[in-house]
N, C-alpha and C positions, 0 to 999 in steps of 0.2 A: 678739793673742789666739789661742790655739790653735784651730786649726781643726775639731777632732773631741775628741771624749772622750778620756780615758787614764784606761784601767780600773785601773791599777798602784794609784793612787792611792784608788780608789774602792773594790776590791775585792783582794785582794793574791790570793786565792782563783782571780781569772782566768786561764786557761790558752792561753786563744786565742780569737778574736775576728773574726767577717766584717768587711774591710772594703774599701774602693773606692781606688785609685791616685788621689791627687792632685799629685806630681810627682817625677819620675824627673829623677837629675842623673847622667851617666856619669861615668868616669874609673876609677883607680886605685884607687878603691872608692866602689865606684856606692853610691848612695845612694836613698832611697822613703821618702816622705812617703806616711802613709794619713791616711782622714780621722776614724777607730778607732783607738787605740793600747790595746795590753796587755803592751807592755815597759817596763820600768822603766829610767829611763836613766841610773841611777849616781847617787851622789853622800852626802855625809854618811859617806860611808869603806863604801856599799855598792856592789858592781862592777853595771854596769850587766846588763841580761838578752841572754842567745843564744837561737838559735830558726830559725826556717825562715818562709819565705814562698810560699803554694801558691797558684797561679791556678786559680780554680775550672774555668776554662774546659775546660783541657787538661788540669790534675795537676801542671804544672811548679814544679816547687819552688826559690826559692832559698835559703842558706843567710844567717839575719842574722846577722855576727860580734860586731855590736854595737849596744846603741841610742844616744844620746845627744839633751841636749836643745839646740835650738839657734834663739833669737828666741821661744821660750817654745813651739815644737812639738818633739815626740819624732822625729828621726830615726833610719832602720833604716839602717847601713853593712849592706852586701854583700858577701858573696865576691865576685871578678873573672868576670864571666860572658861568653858572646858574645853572650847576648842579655838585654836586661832586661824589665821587666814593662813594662807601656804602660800610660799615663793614661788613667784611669776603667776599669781590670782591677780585676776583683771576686775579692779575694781571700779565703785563710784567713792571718792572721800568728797564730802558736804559738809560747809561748817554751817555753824546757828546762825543764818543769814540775822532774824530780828538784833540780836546782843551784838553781833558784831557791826551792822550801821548803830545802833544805840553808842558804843564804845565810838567808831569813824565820827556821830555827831559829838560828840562828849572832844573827843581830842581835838577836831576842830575848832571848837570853842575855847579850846583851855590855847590853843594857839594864837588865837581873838583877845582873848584876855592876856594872852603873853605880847604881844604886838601893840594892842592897845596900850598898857604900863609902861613896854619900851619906849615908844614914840612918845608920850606926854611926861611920864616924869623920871625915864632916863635908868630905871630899876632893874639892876641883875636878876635871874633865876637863880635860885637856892636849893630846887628842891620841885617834885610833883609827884601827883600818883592819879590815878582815874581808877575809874568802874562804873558798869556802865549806868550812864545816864545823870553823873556826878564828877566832880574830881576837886581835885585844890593843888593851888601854888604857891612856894613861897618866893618871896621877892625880899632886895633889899632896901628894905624901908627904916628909915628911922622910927617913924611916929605914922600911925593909922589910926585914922577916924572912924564914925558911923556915914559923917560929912563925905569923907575922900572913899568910901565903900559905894557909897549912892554913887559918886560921880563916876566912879569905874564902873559901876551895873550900867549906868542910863550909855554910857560912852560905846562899850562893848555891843550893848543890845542893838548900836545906831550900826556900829558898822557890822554888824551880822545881817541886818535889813537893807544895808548899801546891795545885797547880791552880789559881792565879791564870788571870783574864781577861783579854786584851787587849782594850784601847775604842781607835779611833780616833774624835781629832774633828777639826773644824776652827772655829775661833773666831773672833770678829774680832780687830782687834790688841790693843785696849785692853782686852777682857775678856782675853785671852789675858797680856796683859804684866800684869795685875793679879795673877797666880796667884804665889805665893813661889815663887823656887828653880825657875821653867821651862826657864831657860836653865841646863845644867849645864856649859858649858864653860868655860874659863877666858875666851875671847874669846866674844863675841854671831857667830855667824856668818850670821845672819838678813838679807836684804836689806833697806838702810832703806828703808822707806815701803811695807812689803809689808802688804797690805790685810787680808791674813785668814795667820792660822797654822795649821797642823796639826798635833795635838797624839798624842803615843801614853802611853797610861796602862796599866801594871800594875798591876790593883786591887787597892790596900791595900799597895801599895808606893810605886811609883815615876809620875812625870808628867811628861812634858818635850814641849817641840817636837822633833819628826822629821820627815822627808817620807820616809821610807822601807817596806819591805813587813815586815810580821812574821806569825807565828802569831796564833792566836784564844786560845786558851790556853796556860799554859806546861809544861802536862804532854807539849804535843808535842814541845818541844826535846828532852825525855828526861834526859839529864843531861849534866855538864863538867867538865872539869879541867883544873887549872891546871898548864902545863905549864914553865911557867918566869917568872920576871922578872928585872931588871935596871934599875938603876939608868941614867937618861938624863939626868942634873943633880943641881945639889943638891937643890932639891924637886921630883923630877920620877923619879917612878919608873915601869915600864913591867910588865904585866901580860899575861901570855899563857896563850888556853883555850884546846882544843878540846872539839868535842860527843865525848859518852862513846860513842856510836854512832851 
């Protein structure tokens, strides 16, 4: 079981977080376990969060390159340092507040354009990946146009300006698996015998399981365009936005 919170999940809004060393691994990239977490550690095609690590003590800062999860706690990788933080150092961890709303408007969008495809022409997920301030899907399409590309920009962009809400929940399994059409992928990528799901809803569109951060509303993405696709199979087409700013 995790040993401390992880705000990522709680609050995507979190920026950084006191918290206390509970264990330091050296090498080739040291690694810090807190017993507070507010980085998000990837996954679902979102890259995990950068950031810094400041010991309250002194001011010394180190650099997180990455988080990741690992035996179900959030690990910080570190730059290569000569000294590292010490067990039970009361720290500040901060992640790259810019890159990660850049990444929260990026997924919300890619969820906009997942929910959009659903609802008008009925298309599985296949496939995704972001970065920030970009991403692509793929769907399964027979046949895509330049024609059915416009109509999914102009469509998306409409209900990004409706000022839809973001909910996040979390469910148990069985109320969660009762919902139509939660899982939009082609595959279940859900861990079996996972006790409770978390769910992200665009109200009055779209509802699926995510574990990932997004905005509260979709007026904050701003807007997207679709900047190319390409066929990856026979029904297997492949879809690419970025944010309009």
């Amino acid at each position: 079981m995790p040993r401390g919170r992880q705000l990522a999940y709680e609050d995507a809004y979190a920026r950084s977080t006191p918290a206390r060393v509970v264990h330091v691994e050296a090498g080739e990239t040291p690694t810090v376990l807190l017993d507070r977490n507010v980085f998000y550690p990837g996954g679902g095609g979102q890259p995990a969060d950068s950031g810094t690590v400041r010991r309250q003590a002194d001011d010394r800062v180190w650099k997180v390159r990455s988080a990741r999860k690992a035996d179900g706690e959030i690990v910080h990788d570190l730059e290569p340092s000569d000294e590292l933080p010490g067990i039970d150092d009361e720290v500040e961890a901060e992640i790259d507040w810019p890159r990660r709303h850049l990444l929260m408007r990026t997924h919300t969008a890619l969820h906009v354009l997942c929910g959009v495809v659903w609802r008008d022409w009925g298309a599985q997920v296949t496939g995704g990946n972001m970065e920030p301030g970009a991403g692509r899907m793929d769907f399964e399409f027979e046949r895509m146009s330049g024609e059915l590309v416009g109509e999914i920009d102009a469509r998306v962009n409409a209900e990004i300006a409706a000022d839809r809400d973001v909910r996040v929940n979390v469910l148990p399994r069985d109320e969660a698996f009762a919902i139509p059409d939660l899982i939009r992928t082609k595959i279940n990528l859900l861990p079996p015998g996972i006790a409770e799901v978390r769910t992200i809803e665009i109200v009055g569109l779209d509802l699926q399981a995510d574990g990932g951060t997004h905005v509260a509303n979709t007026r904050e993405v701003g807007g997207v365009r679709v900047t190319g696709y390409e066929s990856k199979g026979r029904i297997n087409k492949r879809i690419r936005i970025e944010l309009a700013s």
